[in-house]
N, C-alpha and C positions, 0 to 999 in steps of 0.2 A: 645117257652116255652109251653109246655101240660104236663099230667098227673102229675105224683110225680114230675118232676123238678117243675112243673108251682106251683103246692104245695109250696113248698119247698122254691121257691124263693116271692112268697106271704110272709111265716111267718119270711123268716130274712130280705125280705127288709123293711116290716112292724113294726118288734122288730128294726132295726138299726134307722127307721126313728126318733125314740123319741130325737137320740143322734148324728144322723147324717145327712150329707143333701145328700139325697141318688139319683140317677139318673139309669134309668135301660134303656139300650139299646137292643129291642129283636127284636124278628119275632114270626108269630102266624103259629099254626098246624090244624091241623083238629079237634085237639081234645082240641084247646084252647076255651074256654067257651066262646059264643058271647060278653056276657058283663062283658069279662076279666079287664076293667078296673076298676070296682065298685070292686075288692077285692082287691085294693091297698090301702093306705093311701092315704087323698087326698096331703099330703105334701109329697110324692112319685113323682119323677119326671119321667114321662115313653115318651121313644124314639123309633120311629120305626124304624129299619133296614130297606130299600127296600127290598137290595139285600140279605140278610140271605135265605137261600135254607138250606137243611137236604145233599143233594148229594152234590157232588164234581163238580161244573160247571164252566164254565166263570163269570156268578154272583159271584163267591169268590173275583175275585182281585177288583169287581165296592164296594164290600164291605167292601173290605182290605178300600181302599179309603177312604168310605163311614165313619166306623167304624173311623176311625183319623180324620176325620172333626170334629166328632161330639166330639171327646179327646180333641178335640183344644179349639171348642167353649163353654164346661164344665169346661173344668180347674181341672180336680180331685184330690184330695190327695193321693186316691188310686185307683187302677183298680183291680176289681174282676172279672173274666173270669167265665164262666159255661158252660160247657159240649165239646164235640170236638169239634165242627166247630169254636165256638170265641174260643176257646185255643188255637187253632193253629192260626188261622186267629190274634189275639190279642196279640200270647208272640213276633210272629215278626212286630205289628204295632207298637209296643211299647218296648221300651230296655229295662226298669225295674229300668233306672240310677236316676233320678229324681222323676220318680212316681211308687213307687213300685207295681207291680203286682204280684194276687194269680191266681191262676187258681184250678176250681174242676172241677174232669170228670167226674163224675154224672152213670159211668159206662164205663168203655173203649171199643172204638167200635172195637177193635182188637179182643176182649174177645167173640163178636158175632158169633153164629156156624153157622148163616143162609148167611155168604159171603166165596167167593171161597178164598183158601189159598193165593192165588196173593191178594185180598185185606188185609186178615190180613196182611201180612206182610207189605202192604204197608205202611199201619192204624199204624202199631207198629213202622216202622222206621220215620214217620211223627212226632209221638208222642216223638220219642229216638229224632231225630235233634230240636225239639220246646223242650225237656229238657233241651238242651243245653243253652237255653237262658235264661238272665237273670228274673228270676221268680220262684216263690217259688210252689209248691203245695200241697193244702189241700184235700187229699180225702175225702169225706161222709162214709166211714167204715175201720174198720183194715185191711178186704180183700182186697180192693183196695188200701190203702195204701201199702198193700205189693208189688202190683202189681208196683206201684208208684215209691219204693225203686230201684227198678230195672233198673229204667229209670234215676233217679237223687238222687242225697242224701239230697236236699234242699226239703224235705218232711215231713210232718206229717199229721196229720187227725184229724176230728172236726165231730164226731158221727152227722147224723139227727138226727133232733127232729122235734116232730109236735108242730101245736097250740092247746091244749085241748081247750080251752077258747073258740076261732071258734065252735070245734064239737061240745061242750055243747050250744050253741048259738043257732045253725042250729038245733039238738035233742032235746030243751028246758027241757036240763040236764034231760030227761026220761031216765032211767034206761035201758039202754042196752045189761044190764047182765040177762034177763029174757029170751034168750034165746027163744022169742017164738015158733019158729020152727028151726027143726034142721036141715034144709038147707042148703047148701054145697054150698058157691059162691067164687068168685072171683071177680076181679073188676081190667080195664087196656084193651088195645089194644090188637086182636085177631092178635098176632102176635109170629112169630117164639120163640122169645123169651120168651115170657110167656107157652110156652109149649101147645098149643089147641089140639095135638096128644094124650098126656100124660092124660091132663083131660078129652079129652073124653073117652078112656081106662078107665077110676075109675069111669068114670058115667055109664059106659056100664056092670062092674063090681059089681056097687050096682044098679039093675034096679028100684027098689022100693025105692028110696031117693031121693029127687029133688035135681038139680043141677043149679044155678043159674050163668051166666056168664054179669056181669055189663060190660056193654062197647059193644066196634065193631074192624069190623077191616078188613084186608084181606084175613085173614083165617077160614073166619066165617064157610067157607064151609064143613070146620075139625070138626065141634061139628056137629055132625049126630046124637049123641045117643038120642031116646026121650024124657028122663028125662032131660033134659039141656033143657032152657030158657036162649035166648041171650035176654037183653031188650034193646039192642044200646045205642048210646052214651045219659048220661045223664048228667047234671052239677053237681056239686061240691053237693050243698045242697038236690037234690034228690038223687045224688050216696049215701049220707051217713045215710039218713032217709031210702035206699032202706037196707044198712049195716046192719042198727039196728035191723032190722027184723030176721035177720039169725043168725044160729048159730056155724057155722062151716067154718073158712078161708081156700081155699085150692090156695096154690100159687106152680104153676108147674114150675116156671122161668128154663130158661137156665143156664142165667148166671143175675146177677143184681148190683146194687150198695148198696145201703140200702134204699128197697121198702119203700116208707112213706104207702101205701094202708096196709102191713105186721103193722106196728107200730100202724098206724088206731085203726086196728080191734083189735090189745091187749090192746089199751086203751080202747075201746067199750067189751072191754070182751068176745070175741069171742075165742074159739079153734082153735088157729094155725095150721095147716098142710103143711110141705113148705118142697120144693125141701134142698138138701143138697148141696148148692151153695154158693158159698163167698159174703155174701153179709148178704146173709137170715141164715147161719151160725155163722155169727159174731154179732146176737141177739140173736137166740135161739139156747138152750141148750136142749138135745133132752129128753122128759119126764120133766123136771125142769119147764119151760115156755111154750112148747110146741111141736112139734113134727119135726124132719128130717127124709126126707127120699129118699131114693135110688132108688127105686125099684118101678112098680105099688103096689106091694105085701104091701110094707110098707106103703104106702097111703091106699089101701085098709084096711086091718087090724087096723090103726090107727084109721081112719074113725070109722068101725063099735064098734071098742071101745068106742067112741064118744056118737054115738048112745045109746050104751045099759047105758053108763049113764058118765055125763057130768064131766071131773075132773077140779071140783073149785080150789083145790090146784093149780093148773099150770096155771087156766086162773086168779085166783089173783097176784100170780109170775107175771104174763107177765106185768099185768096192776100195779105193783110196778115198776116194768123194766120203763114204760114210766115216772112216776113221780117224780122218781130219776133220772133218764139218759137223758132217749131218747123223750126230749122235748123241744119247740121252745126256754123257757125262758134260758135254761142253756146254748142251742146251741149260742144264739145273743150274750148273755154275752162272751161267749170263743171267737167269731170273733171279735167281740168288743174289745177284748184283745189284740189280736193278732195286728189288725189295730195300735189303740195306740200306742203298744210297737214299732213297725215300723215304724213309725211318729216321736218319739221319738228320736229314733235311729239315725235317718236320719238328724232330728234337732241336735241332741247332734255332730254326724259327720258335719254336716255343721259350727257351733259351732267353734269347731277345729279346719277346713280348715283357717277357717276366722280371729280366733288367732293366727296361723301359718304366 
């Protein structure tokens, strides 16, 4: 777990703890915060994977293993899967007959540009055979649920949402809408898929605007232009105090699931500018909340719009978007539903067998 998953799975194992007794089994990344475990509940039960790896290695089957030990010695009511490796690794530990399983891909790695076509495909028929199994899937956005459709019809989706409550904690509720400077950042791993080509192109394009790129990564060597500032990896509560300062999101993603860093910065009030990708498309609506685009042309141009002067209409839009929608409390509630109703289900069917 790192960046927006590690996000992500913070605010629903956090909001499920009140009502559930929650157990997380992971592995840490480079860009998992040292003292990843201080942003759990303490009534969060966390489990380390040894063998969790990001590639494809022998570690998979010590973890296949590994992962059902730890199913046997919890006992759970349910299993929730997140992201490819335990989706795959997890819809085959587990059959789905007795303890129902969800799985969310947090982004499909098939949908990745930066692997050769013999991986997608592989990546895509791994994902088609593990649909086959019994297990339901929840996507994080309508994009990917479409993608989801494709592979199984036992699908639907449960929008992210953040925790405001956190960001105002760490901001001590200071006014984030003031815009201080109108600085152009981002924030996420210097990585293929966040586009490090594309943004340096629109930093190179307005030389006189600062450019700020939160985070690191492998492609650090791509931001050349002068005006960019990489400041490396920071934690959660400097990334978001660094947020407050700026006033312009620019997210050049590939491809995405639904960015929590995108959601962030509209609940902080920032000016979205975002790639026209399934993901970052199925929050903003272009000109309404914030800005898609295609093109350098349209980043650039949007940007300098920005500049000559700020539109409060669309950054109030966005930040309605998080407090009606795309927030942690309505997100816990829907999976909270969901769980139940499957609980339910499964009692009422057992029920049955047992009067039969």
């Amino acid at each position: 777990m790192g960046g927006g998953v590690f996000t992500y799975i913070i605010s629903l194992t956090n909001g499920l703890s009140e009502d559930f007794d929650v157990y997380v089994a992971y592995a840490v990344r480079k860009q998992t915060p040292i003292n990843y475990k201080d942003y759990f509940n303490k009534n969060v039960h966390l489990i380390k994977v040894n063998n969790f790896t990001r590639q494809i290695s022998i570690h998979d089957i010590k973890a296949f293993f590994e992962i059902k030990k730890i199913c046997k010695n919890v006992n759970p009511d349910i299993i929730h899967l997140h992201s490819s490796k335990a989706g795959v690794l997890g819809r085959w530990a587990f059959n789905g007959k007795n303890i129902p399983v969800f799985y969310t891909p947090h982004g499909y790695s098939f949908l990745m540009s930066n692997i050769s076509p013999f991986k997608k495909k592989l990546y895509r028929f791994m994902e088609f055979i593990s649909a086959k199994r019994n297990c339901t899937t929840i996507s994080c956005s309508v994009g990917e649920n479409r993608e989801t459709q494709k592979l199984t019809s036992r699908a639907f989706h449960v929008d992210n949402g953040i925790n405001v409550k956190d960001i105002d904690a760490v901001l001590n509720n200071q006014d984030s809408n003031k815009n201080k400077s109108k600085v152009v950042f981002t924030i996420g791993r210097i990585s293929t898929q966040k586009g490090p080509k594309v943004f340096n192109k629109i930093a190179e394009s307005l030389p006189n605007t600062k450019f700020v790129w939160i985070g690191d990564g492998e492609l650090r060597s791509q931001l050349t232009s002068p005006n960019i500032e990489v400041t490396g990896w920071k934690n959660r509560s400097e990334a978001l105090k660094l947020t407050s300062k700026y006033g312009i999101f620019l997210l050049t993603s590939k491809w995405e699931g639904l960015p929590i860093s995108l959601l962030e910065s509209m609940y902080m009030k920032k000016v979205c500018v975002v790639s026209n990708v399934s993901g970052n498309n199925n929050v903003i609506v272009d000109g309404e909340n914030g800005y898609l685009c295609n093109s350098i042309n349209d980043y650039v141009n949007a940007i300098k719009r920005i500049l000559v002067d700020t539109p409060n209409n669309i950054v109030n839009s966005a930040y309605n978007n998080i407090m009606t929608h795309y927030n942690s409390n309505i997100m816990v509630k829907e999976y909270a539903n969901i769980y139940r109703e499957k609980l339910w289900e499964i009692k009422s069917k057992n029920k049955s067998q047992n009067l039969n």
